[in-house]
C-alpha positions as CSV (number, residue, x, y, z in Angstrom):
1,X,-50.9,-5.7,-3.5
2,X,-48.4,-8.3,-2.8
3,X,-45.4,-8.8,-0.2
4,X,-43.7,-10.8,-2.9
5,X,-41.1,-8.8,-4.6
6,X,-41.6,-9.3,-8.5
7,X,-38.1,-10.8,-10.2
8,X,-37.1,-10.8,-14.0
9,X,-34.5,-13.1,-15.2
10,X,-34.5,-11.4,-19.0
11,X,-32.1,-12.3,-21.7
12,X,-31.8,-12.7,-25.5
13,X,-31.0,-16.2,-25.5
14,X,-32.1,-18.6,-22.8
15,X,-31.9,-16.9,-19.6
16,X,-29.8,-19.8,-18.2
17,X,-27.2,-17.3,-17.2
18,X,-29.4,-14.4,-15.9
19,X,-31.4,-17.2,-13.7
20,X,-28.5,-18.8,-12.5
21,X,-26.9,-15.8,-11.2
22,X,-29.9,-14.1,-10.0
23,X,-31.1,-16.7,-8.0
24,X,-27.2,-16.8,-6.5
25,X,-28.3,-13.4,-5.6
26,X,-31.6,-13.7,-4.6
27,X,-31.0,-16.1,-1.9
28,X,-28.6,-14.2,-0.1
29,X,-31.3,-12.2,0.9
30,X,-34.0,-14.8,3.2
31,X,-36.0,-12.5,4.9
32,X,-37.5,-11.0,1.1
33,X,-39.9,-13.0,-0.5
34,X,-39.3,-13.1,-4.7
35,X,-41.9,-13.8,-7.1
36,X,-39.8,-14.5,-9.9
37,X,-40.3,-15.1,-13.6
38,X,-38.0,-15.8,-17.0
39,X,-38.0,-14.0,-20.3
40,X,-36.1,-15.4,-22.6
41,X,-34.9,-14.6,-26.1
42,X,-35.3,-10.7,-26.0
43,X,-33.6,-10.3,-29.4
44,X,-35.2,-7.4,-31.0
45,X,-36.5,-4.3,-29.7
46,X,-40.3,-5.6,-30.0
47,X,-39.7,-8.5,-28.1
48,X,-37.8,-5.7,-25.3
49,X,-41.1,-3.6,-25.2
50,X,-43.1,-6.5,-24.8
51,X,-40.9,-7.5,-21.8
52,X,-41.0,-3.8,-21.0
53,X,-44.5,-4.0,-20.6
54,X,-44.2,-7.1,-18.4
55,X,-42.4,-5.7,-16.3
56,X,-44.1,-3.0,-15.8
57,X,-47.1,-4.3,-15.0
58,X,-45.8,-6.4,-12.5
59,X,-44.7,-3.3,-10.2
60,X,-48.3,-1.7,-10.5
61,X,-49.6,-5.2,-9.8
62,X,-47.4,-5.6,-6.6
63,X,-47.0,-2.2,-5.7
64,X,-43.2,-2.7,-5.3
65,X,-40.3,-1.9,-8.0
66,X,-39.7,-5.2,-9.9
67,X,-35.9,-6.3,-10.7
68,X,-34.5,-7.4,-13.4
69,X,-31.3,-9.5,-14.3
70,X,-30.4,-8.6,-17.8
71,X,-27.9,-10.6,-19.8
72,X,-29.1,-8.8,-23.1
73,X,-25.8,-7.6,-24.8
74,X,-27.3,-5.3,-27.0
75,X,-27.3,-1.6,-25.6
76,X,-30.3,-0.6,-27.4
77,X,-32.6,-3.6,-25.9
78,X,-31.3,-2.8,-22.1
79,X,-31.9,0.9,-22.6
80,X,-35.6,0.1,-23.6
81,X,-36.0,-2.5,-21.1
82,X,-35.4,0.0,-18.5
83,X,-37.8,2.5,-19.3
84,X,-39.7,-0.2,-17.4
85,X,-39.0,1.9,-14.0
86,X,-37.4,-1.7,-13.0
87,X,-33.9,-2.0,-11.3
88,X,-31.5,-2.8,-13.3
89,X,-29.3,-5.4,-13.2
90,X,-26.8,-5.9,-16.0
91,X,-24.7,-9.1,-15.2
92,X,-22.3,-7.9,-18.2
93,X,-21.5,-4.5,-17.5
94,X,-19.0,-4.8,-14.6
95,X,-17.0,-6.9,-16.6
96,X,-17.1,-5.4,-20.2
97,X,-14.4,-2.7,-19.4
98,X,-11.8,-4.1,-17.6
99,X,-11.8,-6.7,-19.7
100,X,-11.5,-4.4,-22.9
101,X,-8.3,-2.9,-21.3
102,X,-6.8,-6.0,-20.1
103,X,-7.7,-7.6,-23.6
104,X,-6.3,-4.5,-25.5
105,X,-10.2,-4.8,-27.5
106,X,-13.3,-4.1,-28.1
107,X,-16.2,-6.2,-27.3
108,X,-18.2,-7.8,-30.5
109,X,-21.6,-8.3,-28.9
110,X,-23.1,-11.6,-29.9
111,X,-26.8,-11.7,-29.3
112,X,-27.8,-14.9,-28.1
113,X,-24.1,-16.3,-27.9
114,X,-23.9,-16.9,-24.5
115,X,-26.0,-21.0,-24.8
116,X,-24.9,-21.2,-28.7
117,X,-23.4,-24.2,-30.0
118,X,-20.2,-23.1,-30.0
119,X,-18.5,-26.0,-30.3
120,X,-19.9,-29.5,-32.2
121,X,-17.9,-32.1,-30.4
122,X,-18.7,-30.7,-26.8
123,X,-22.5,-30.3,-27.8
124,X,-22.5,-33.8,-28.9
125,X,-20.5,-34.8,-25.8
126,X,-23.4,-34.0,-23.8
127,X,-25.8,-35.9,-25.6
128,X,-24.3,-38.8,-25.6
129,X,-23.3,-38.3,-21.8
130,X,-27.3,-38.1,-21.5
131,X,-28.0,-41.0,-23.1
132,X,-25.9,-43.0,-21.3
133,X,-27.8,-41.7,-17.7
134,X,-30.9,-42.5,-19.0
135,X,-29.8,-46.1,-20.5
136,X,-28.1,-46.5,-16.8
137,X,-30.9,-44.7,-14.9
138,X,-31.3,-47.2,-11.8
139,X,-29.5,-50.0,-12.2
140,X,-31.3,-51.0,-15.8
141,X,-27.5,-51.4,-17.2
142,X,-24.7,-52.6,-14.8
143,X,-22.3,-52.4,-17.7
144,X,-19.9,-49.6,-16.0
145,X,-16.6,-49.6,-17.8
146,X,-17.3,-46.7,-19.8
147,X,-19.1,-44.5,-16.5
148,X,-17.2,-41.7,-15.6
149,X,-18.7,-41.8,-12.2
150,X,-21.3,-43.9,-10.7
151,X,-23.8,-42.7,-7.9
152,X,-24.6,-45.2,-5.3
153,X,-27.3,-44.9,-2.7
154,X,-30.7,-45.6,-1.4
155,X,-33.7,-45.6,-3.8
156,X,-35.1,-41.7,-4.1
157,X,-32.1,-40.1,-2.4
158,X,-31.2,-37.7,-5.7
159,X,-29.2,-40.1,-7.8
160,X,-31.5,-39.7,-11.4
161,X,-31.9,-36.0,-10.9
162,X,-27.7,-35.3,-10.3
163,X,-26.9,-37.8,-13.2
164,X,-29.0,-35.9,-15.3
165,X,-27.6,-32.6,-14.3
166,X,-23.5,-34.0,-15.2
167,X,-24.9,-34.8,-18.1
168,X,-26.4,-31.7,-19.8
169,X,-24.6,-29.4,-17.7
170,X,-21.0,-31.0,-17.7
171,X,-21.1,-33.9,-20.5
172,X,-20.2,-36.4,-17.7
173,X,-21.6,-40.2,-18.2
174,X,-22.7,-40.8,-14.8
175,X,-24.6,-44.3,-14.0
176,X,-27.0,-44.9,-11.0
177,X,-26.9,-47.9,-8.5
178,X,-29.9,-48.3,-6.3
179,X,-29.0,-50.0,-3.2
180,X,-31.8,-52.6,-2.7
181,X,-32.9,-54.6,0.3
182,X,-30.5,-57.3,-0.8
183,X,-27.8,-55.4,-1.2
184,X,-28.1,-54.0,2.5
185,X,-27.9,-57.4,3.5
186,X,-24.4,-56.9,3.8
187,X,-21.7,-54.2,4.7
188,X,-20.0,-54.8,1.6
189,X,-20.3,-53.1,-2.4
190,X,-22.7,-55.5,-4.7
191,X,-20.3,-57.7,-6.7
192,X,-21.2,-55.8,-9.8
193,X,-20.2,-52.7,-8.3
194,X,-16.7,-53.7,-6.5
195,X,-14.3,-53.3,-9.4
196,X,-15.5,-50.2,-10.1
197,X,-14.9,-49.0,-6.6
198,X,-12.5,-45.5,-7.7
199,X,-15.9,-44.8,-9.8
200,X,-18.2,-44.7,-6.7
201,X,-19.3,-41.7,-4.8
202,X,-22.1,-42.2,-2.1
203,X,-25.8,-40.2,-1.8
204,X,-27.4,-40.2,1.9
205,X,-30.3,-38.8,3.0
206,X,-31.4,-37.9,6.4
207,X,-34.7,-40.7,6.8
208,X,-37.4,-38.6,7.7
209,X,-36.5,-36.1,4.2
210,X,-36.8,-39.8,2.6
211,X,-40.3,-40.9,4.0
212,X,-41.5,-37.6,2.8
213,X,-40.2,-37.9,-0.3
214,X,-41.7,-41.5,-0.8
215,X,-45.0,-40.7,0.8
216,X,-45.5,-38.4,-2.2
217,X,-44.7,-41.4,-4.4
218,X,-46.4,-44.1,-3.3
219,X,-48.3,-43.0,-0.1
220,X,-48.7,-45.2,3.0
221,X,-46.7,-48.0,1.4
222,X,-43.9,-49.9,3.7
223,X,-41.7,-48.8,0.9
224,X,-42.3,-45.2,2.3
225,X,-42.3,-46.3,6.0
226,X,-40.0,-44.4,8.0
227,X,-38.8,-47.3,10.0
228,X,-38.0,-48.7,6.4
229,X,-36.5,-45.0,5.2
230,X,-34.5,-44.9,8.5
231,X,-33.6,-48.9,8.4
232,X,-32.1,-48.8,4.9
233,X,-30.2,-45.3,5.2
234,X,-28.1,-46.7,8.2
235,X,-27.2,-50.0,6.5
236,X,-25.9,-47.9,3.2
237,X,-24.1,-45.3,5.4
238,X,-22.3,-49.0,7.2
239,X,-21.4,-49.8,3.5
240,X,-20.1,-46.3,2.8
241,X,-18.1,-46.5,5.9
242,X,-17.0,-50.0,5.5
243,X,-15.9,-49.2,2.0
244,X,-14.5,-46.1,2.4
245,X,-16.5,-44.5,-0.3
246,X,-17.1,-40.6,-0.5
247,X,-20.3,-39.5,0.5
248,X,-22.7,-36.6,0.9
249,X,-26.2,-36.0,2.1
250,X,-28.5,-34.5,-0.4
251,X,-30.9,-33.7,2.5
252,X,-30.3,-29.6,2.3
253,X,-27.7,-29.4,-0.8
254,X,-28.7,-28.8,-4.5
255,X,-28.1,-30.6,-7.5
256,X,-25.4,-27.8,-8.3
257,X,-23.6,-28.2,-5.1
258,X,-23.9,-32.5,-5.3
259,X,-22.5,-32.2,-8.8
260,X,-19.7,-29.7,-7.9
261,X,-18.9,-32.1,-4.6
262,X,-19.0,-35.3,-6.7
263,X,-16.5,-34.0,-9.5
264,X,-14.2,-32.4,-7.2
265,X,-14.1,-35.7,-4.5
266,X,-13.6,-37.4,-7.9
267,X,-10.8,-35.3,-10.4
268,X,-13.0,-34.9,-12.5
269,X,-12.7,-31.8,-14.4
270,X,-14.8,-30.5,-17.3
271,X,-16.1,-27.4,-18.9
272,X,-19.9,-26.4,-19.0
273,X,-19.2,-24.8,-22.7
């Protein structure tokens, strides 16, 4: 038996949506412990037994009543995903209805539709937008006129991760700038970086976060240090302060809530789909 409440993020497509906003859910709730798991594309009635079965299991296994987040849109698969004795949670149904009588229609359920390629020039938006974080991933490129945004901070403080996320999630070219010990020299912006300035948003990090972050990369280096983690986090906060640029600590936010602070500091506004 297990203390760890078993958690199904189901869908039949990628499970993006179901995840997202069961783990919204899920952490509302602290004192629980979740064991949680996705299954994805659930698109035909064997593929819902299997899950079924899954499921199922999981509750004798545990010995507690598993939950499930179902994004399937087809009525069928839900109905036989239930008869896993699994609470049942359809992120669809509250919404179907009123929206069919505000909407004066039906629904046409779509399976799969929800992560589709629905439109070409967005999808390819966000590939390119990936690209260029990876081709300006750390300072390799200092070529900024075409950034949308550029992420300035201390090395390891969640710039590569939240460029990455803009990216794929938003179609955002976002560069990187790693502060290095030269540039914290100084209270000013590197050179490069200065006529760029209404591009720049700041990362922090509380030191002692850092160290352990770098110990895990290159243990008992001075590079992991915390006099060198506390050392250069106070010179970049003087150069955020000097400079006035926007800043937030990554120390206890995720990449969703970074990315949603650094478009809305910035006016930046763009669709996920």
């Amino acid at each position: 038996m297990s203390d760890a409440r078993p958690v199904f993020y189901v869908s039949d497509g990628t499970g993006i949506t179901a995840e997202t906003i069961g783990h919204s859910l899920l952490t509302q709730f602290t004192q629980q412990r979740f064991e949680t798991d996705r299954i994805p594309f659930v698109d035909t009635p064997d593929r819902a037994r299997e899950a079924a079965a899954i499921i199922r299991e999981s509750s004798q296994r545990t010995g507690l009543r598993a939950i499930v987040v179902n994004t399937c849109v087809d009525e069928e698969l839900s109905r036989i995903l239930a008869e896993s004795g699994a609470l049942m949670m359809d992120v669809f149904a509250p919404f179907i209805a009123p929206l069919e009588e505000e909407l004066g229609s039906q629904r046409q359920p779509r399976v799969g539709q929800a992560h589709g390629i629905v439109d070409f020039d967005t999808y390819h938006q966000r590939i390119n937008a990936m690209n260029y974080a990876l081709t300006h991933d750390d300072g390799m490129r200092v070529d900024y006129s075409d950034a949308d945004l550029i992420l300035v901070g201390v090395s390891r403080a969640g710039k590569t991760p939240t460029c990455v996320y803009l990216a794929l999630h938003h179609g955002v070219r976002a560069a990187n700038y790693p502060l290095t010990e030269e540039d914290l020299e100084t209270d000013r912006l590197p050179a490069k970086l200065r006529p760029h300035k209404h591009k720049i948003f700041g990362l922090t990090i509380d030191p002692d976060r850092l160290h352990q972050i770098r110990q895990e990369r290159r243990p008992n280096s001075r590079y992991a240090e915390l006099s060198t983690c506390k050392s250069e986090v106070a010179a970049a906060d003087v150069i955020f302060r000097t400079e006035n640029i926007p800043v937030l600590s990554t120390t206890h936010a995720s990449i969703e809530e970074i990315s949603s602070r650094v478009l809305e500091t910035l006016g930046i506004n763009r669709e996920m789909y």
